[in-house]
N, C-alpha and C positions, 0 to 999 in steps of 0.2 A: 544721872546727869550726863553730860558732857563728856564726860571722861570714858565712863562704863558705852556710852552711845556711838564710839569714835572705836573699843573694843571691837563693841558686836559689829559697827562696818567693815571692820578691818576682818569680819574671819572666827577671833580668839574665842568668841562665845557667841551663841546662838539662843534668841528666844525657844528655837523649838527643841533644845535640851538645856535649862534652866538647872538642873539636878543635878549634881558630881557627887559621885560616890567616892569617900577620898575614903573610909576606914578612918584609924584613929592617926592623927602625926602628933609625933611629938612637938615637931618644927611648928604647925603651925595651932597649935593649942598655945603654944609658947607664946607666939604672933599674938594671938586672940586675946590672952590672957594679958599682954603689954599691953593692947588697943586697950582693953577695960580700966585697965589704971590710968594711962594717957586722956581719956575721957572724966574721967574723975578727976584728976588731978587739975587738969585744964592749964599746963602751962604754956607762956606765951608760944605762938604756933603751933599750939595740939592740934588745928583743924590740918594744916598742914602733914603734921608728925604722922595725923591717924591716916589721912587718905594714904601716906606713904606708905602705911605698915597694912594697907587694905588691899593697895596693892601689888605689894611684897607677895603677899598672902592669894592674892588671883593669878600671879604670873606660876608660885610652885605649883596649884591647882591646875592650872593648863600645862604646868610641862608635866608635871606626871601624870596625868588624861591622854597626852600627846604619847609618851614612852612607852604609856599602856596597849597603843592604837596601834602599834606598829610590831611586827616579828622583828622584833630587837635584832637577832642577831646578823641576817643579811643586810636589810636595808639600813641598817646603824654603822654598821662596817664600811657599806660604801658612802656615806653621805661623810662619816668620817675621815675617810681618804679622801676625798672630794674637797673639805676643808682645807687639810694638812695641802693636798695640790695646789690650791687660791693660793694657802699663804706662803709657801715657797714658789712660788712662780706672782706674785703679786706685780712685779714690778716688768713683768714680758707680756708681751700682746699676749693675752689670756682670754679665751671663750668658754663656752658653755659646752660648745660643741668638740673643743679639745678634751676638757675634762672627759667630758662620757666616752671619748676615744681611748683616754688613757686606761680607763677605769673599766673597758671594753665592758658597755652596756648600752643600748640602745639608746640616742638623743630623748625620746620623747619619754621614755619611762625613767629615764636619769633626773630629768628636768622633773617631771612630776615628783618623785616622791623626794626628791631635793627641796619641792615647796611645801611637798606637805607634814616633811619632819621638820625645817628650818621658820617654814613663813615667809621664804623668802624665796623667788627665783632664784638661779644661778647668776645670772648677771647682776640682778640687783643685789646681793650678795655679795658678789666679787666689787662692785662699787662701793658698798658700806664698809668693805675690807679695805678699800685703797683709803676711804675718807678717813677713818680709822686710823691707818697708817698715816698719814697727812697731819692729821692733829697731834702724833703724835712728834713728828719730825719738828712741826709749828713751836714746842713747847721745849722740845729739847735740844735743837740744831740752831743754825745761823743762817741755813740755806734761804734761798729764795724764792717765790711760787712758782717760778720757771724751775728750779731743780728738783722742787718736792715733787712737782705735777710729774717730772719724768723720772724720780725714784720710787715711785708711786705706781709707774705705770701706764699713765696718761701721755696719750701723745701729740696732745693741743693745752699747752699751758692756758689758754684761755677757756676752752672748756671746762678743764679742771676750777679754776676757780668761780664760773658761771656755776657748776655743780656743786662747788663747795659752799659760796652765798647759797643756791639752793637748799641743802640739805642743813646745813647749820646756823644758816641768818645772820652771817654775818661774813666779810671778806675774809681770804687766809691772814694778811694781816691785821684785821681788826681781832680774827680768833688770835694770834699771838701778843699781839696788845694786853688784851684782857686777859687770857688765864697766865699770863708772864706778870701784870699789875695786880693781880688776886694773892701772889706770894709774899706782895711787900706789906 
């Protein structure tokens, strides 16, 4: 459907390798073996419950496909410093191009295998990291979208919130409305 089709455009899975060799898990026999009861059972939102636990079940199968694909030890090391760098520097004018500076490794092979362990550029990365931080500030602070956007990082309070209706669907303060009225 819909869901598995937005996958395969996105990347995670490919028609032209349909097959994962996963060996036995525990984890997700566990998974498989819930879905079968959750399908029997049929309680209210199983269709819900199963896609979720269908997809549970497809995200551990691409990260451990993804962990396999890679010589763990150099390129894990640095895409892992490369993180811990975002998120201690999240709130300073931050590039891509600093990172791979600090990390002294070439831009272009930085930026690559950053996408291809994460899924994610480095920028677009570092922006899920800020929005991230944002929602989090939203939920547990009093500040303002002008102070978040520049604790954040962001150095056009309006972009920031143009970026954050983008990425979340809804204004910073509609997002603190709603998960701030979810508790009552």
């Amino acid at each position: 459907g819909e869901n598995i089709d937005k996958k395969v455009g996105n990347g995670f899975f490919s028609p032209n390798s349909p097959i994962f060799c996963i060996g036995i898990s525990e984890q997700l026999v566990a998974l498989y073996t819930q879905a079968i009861e959750i399908a029997q059972k049929q309680p209210p939102g199983y269709q819900q419950l199963l896609a979720g636990n269908v997809n549970y079940m497809l995200g551990i199968i691409y990260s451990n496909c993804k962990r396999e694909s890679f010589e763990i030890s150099k390129i894990e090391e640095s895409v892992n410093r490369a993180k811990l760098f975002i998120q201690e520097h999240l709130q300073t004018d931050l590039s891509p191009m600093l990172i791979a500076e600090n990390l002294q490794l070439n831009y272009g092979y930085f930026r690559r295998i950053f996408k291809q362990y994460t899924g994610f550029s480095p920028l677009h990365y570092i922006l899920e990291m800020r929005i991230l931080r944002s929602k989090q500030l939203l939920y547990t602070t009093e500040l303002n979208s002008q102070q978040i956007a520049f604790d954040c990082g962001f150095e056009d309070s309006g972009y920031f919130c143009t970026l954050f209706r983008k990425k979340v669907g809804m204004t910073p303060l509609q997002y603190r409305n709603k998960v701030r009225g979810a508790e009552k």
